[in-house]
N, C-alpha and C positions, 0 to 999 in steps of 0.2 A: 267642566274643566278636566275632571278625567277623561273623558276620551279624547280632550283636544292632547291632554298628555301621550295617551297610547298613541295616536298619532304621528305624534312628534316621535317619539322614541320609536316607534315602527321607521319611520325613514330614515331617523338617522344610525339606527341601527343596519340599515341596505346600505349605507355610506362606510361599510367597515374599510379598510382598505384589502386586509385580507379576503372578504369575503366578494369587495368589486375584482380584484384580480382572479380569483377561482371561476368566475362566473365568465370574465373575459375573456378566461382559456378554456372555458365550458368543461372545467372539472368538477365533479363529483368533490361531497365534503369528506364522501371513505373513500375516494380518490387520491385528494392533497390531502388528508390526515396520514396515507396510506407512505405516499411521497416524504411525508414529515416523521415519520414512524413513532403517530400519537394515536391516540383515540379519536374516534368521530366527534365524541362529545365534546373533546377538549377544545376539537376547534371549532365546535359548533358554540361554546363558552368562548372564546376568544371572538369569535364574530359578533354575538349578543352581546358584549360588553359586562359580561359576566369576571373575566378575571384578564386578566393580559399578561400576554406569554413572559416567560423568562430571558434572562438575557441570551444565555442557548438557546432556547427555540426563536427569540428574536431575531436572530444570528442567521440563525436556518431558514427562517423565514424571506429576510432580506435578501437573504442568499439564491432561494429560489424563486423569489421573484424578482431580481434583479433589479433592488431597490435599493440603493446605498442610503438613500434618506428613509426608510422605513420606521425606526424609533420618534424622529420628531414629526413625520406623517399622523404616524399614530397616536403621541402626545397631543396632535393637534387635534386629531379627529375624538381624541377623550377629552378633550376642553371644551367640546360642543357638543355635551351630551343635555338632552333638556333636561331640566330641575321642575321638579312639583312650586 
């Protein structure tokens, strides 16, 4: 059961939105952290599902990726996180 878990949350952690877009434009995560003027780790914590940005970095996010629905993207994509 554990690893069918680490499984699940391995992929749906590749389902970040931020993290499909970064990769779409074949950037670097000290690339777009760089762009966001945050930490690598921060957004390497926002791709894991570790913590989810603020509504400023939100903001900036959407912003740069030219995502006006980026907040309920992303509520979407954290209502599909698997459960132990």
């Amino acid at each position: 059961m554990a690893k069918e878990y680490a499984t699940q949350l391995r992929e749906w952690r590749a389902q970040n939105p931020l993290r499909l877009w970064r990769k779409e434009k074949g950037l670097s995560r000290n690339d777009a952290a760089t762009a966001l003027n945050c930490a690598a780790n921060t957004l390497w914590n926002w791709e894991n599902g570790s913590i989810t940005p603020n509504e400023e970095n939100m903001t900036k996010l959407a912003a740069m990726m030219d995502v006006p629905t980026l907040r309920q993207t992303w509520a979407a994509w954290l209502a599909q996180k698997p459960q132990l």
